[in-house]
C-alpha positions as CSV (number, residue, x, y, z in Angstrom):
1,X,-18.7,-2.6,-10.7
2,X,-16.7,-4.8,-8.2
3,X,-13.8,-4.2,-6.1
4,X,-11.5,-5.7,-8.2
5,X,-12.2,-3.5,-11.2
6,X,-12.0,-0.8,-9.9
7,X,-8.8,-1.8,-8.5
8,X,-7.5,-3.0,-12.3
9,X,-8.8,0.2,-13.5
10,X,-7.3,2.3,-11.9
11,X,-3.5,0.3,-12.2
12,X,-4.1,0.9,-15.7
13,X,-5.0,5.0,-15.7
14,X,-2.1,4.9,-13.1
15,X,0.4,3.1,-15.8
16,X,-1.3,5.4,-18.9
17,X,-0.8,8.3,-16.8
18,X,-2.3,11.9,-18.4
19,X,-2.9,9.9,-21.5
20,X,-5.5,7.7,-19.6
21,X,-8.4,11.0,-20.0
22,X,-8.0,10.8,-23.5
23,X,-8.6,7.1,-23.6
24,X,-10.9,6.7,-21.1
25,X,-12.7,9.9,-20.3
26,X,-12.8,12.0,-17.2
27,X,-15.5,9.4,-15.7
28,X,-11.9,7.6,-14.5
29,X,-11.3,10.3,-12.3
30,X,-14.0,8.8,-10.0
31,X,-12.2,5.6,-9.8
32,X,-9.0,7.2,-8.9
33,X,-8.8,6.1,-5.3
34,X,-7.2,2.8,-4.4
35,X,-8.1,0.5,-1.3
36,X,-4.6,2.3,0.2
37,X,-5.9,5.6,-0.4
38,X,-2.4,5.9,-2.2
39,X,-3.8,7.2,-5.9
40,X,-5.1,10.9,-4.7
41,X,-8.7,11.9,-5.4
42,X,-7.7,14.3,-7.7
43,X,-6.9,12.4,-11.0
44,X,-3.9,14.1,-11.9
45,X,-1.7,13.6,-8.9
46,X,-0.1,10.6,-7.2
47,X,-1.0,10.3,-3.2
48,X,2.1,8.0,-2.1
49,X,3.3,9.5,1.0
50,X,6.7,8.1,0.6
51,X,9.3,6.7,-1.5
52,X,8.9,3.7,-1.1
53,X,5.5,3.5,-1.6
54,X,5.7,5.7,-5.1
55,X,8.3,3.0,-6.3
56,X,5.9,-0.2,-5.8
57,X,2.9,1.8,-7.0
58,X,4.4,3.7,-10.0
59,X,7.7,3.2,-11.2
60,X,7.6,-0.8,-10.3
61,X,5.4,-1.6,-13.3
62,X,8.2,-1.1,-15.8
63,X,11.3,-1.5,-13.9
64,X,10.1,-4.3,-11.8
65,X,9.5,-5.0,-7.9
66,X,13.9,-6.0,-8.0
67,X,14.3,-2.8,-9.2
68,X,16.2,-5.1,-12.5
69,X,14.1,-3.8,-15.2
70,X,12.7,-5.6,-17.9
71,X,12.8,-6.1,-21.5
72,X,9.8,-7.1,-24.2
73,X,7.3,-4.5,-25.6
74,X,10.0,-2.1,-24.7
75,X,13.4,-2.2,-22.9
76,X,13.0,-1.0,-19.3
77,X,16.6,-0.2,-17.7
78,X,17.9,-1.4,-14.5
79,X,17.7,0.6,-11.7
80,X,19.3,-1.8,-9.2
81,X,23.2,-1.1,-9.2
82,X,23.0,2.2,-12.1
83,X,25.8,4.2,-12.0
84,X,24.0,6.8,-13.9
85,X,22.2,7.1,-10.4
86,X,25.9,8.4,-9.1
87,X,24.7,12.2,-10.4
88,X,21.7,12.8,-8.3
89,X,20.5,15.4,-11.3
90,X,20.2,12.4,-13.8
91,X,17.1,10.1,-12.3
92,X,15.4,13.6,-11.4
93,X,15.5,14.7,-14.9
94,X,14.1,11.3,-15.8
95,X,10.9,11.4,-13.8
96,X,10.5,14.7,-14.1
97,X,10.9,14.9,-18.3
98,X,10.9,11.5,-19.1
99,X,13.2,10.2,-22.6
100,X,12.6,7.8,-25.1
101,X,9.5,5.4,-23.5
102,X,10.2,6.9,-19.8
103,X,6.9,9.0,-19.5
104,X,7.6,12.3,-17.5
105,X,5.6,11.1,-14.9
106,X,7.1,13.4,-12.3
107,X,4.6,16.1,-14.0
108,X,1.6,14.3,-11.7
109,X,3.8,14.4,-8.6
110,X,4.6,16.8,-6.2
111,X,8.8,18.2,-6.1
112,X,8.4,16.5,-2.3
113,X,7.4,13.0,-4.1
114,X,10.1,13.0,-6.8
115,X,12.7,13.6,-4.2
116,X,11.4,10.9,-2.2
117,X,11.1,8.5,-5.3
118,X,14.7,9.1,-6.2
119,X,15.7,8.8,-2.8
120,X,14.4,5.8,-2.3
121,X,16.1,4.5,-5.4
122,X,19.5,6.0,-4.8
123,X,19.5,4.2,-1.4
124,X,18.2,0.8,-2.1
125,X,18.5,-2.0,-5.1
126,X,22.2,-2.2,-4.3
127,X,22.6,1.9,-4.7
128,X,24.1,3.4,-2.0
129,X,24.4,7.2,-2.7
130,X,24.8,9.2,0.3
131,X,23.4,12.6,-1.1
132,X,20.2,13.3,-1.0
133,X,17.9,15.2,-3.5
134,X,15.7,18.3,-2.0
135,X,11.8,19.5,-2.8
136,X,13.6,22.7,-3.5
137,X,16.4,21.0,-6.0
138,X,13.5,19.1,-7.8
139,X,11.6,22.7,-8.3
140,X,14.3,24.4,-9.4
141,X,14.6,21.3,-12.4
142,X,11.4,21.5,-13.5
């Protein structure tokens, strides 16, 4: 299997999320490491080691790189210039639970990573909130 399979393969398990074992068996999990190292070896858990990096690799597929979001098979909101961003509670709730086709993706991250990820979103795209989410505020949301 070449390089750039593996590479496709594991975007998709990445985008399909827990789903992903059901469709295509736990013989993904060996593919679950990416040329950055950024997908963890264990299947069930992002490896971005910033906020940054979890935006391009995870939340950039249906919000796009601009952070503008997107609409065709679904409707993906903007996240560049939200004022539902304003309440730092709101985006945590959203990765962590997920609504409507937001998939509670925050469920293979670690509270660290999810404050991170909102972070980085809070402070960038034309967001300029000044208070920060805490590991220990994302725990106590779950």
């Amino acid at each position: 299997m070449s390089q750039v399979f593996k590479e496709g393969r594991v975007t998709i398990l990445r985008f399909l999320g827990l789903g992903a074992v059901t469709a295509f068996g736990l013989a993904g999990a060996a593919l679950a490491a990416d040329s950055d190292g950024a997908f963890s070896s264990d299947f069930f858990h992002f490896g971005e080691k910033d906020g940054q990096a979890m935006y391009v690799h995870v939340c950039a597929g249906c919000h796009m790189p601009n952070a503008k979001g997107a609409v065709g098979a679904a409707a993906y909101p903007a996240l560049a210039g939200n004022a539902n961003l304003a309440t730092a509670g709101y985006p945590v709730a959203m990765v962590l639970h997920g609504q409507k086709a937001m998939p509670a993706v925050g469920e293979m991250m670690t509270d660290q990573q999810v404050a991170d990820v909102v972070n980085y979103v809070r402070t960038h795209f034309g967001n300029d909130y000044k208070d920060s989410v805490t590991a220990a505020e994302v725990k106590a949301a779950r």
